[in-house]
Backbone as ProteinMPNN parsed JSONL, in Angstrom:
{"seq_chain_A": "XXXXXXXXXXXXXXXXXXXXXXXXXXXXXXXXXXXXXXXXXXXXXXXXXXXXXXXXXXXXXXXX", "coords_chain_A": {"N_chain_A": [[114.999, 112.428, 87.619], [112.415, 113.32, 89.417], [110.562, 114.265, 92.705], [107.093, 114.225, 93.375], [104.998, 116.79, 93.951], [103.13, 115.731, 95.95], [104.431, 113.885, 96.901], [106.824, 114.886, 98.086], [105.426, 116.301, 99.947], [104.45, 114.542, 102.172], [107.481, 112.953, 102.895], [107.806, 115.373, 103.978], [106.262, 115.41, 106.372], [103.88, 117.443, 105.779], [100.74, 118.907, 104.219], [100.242, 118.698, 101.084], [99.29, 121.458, 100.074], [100.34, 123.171, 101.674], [103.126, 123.223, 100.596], [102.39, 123.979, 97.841], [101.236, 126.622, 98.27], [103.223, 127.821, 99.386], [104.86, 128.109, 97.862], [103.548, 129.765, 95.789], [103.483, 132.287, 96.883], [105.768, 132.949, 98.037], [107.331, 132.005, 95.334], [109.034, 129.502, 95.818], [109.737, 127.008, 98.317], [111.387, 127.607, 100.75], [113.425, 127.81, 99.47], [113.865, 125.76, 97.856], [113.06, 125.102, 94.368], [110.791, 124.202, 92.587], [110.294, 121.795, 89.216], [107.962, 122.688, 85.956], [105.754, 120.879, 85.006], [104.694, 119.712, 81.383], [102.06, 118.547, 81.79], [101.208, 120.484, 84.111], [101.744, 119.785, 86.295], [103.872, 119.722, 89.385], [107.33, 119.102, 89.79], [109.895, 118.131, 92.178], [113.242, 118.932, 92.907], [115.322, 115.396, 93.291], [116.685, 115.437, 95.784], [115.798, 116.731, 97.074], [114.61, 116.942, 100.148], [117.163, 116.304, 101.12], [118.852, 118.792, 100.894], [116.912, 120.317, 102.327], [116.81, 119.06, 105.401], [120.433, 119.555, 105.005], [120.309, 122.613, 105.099], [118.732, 123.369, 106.972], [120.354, 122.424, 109.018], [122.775, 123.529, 108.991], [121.678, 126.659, 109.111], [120.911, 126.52, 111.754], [123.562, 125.983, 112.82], [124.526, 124.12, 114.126], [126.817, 120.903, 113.965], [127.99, 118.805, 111.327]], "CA_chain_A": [[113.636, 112.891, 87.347], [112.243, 114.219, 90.722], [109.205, 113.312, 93.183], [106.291, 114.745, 93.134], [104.448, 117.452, 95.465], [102.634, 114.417, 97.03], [105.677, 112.857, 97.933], [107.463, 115.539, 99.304], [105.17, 116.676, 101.309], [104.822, 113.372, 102.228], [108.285, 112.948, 103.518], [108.097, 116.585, 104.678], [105.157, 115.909, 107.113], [103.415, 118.508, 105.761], [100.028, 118.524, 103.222], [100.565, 119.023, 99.892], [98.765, 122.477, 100.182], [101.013, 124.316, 102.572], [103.937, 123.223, 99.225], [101.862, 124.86, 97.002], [100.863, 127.544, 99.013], [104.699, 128.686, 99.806], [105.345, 128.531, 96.121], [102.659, 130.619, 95.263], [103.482, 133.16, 97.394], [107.175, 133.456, 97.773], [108.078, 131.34, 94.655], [109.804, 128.813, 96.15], [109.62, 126.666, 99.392], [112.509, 127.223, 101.604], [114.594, 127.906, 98.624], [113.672, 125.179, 96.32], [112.236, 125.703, 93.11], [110.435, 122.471, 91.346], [110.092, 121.768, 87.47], [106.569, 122.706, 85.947], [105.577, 119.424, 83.601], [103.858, 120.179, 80.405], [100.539, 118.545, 82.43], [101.331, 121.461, 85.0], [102.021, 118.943, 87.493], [105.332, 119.885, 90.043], [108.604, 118.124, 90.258], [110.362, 118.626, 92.857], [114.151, 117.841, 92.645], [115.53, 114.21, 94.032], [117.17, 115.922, 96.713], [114.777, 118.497, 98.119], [114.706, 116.632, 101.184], [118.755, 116.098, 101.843], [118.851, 120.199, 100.738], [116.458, 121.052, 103.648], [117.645, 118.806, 105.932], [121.237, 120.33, 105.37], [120.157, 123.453, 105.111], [118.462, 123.742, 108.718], [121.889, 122.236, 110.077], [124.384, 125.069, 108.902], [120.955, 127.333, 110.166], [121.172, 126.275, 113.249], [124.897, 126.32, 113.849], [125.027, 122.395, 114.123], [127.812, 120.761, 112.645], [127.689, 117.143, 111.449]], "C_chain_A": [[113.19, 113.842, 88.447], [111.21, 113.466, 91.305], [108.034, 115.018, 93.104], [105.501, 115.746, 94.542], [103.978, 116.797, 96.453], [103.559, 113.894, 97.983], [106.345, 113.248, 98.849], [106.58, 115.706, 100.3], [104.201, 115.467, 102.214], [105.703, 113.557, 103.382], [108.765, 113.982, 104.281], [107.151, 116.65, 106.382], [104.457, 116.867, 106.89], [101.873, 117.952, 104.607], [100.75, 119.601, 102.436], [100.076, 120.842, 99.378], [99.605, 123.534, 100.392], [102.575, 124.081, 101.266], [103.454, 124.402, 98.671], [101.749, 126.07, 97.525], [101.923, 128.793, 98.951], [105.213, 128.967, 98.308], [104.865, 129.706, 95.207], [103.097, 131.914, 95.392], [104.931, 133.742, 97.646], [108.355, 133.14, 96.691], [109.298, 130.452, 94.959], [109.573, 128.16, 97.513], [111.041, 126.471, 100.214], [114.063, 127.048, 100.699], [114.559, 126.721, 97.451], [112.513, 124.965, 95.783], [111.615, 124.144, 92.551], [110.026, 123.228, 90.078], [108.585, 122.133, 87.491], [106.462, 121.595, 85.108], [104.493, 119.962, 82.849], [102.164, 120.334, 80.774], [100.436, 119.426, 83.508], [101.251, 120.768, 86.132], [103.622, 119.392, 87.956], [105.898, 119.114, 90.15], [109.555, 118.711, 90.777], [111.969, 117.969, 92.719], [114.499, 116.69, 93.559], [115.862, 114.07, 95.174], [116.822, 116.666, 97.523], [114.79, 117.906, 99.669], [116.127, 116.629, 101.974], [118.686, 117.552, 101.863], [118.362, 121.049, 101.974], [116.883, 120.666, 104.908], [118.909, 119.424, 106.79], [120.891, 122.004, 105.55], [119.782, 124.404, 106.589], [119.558, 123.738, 109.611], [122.602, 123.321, 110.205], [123.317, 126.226, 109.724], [121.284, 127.583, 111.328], [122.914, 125.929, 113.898], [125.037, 124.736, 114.429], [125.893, 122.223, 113.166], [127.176, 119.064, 113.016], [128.627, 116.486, 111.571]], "O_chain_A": [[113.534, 115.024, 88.43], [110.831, 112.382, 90.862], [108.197, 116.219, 92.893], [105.482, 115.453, 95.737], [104.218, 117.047, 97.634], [103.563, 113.601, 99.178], [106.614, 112.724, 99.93], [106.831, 115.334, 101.446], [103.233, 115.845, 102.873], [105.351, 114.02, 104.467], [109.726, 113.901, 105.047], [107.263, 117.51, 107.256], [104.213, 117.464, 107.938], [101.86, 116.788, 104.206], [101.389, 120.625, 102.677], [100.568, 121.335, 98.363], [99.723, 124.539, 99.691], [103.117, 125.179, 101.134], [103.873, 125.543, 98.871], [102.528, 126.793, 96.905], [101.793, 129.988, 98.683], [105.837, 129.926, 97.855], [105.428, 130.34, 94.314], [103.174, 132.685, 94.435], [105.175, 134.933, 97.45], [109.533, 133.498, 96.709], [110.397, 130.636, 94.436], [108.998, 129.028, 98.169], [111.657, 125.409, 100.294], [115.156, 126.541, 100.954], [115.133, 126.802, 96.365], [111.4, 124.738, 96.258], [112.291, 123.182, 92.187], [109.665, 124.376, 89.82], [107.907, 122.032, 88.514], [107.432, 121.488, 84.357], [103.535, 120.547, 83.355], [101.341, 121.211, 80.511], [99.374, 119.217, 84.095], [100.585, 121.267, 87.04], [104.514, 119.431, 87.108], [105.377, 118.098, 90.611], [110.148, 119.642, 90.231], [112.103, 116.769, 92.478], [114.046, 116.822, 94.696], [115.624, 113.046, 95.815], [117.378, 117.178, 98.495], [115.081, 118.803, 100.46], [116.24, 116.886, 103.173], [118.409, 117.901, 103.01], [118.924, 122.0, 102.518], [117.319, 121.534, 105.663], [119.002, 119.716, 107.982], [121.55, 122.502, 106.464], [120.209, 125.453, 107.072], [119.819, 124.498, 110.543], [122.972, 123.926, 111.211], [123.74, 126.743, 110.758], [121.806, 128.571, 111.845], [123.286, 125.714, 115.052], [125.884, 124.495, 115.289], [126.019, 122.79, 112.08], [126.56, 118.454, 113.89], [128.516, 115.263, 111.669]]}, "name": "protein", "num_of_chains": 1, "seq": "XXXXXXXXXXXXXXXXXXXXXXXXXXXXXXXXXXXXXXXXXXXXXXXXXXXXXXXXXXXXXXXX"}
């Protein structure tokens, strides 16, 4: 299914705002895209968090 903008940004430390915000404006946050739901509510996929996560690592030239 996915979680919801709340949640991520949530587990992102971030408010739910600065999500929206980045979506708005560059279509996408950091490269991922969430679902729109018919009630125009965002779903973000299950993984958006492991994705950024890895994503900062290879960035930054860390290995795991």
């Amino acid at each position: 299914m996915g979680i919801t903008t709340d949640q991520l940004a949530n587990l992102l430390h971030l408010k739910p705002q600065s999500l929206r915000a980045a979506l708005s404006r560059e279509g996408h946050y950091f490269g991922l895209r969430p679902r729109k739901l018919p009630n125009g509510r965002l779903i973000w996929p299950d993984d958006a968090v492991q994705r950024l996560v890895s994503h900062r690592v290879v960035e930054s030239g860390v290995s795991q």
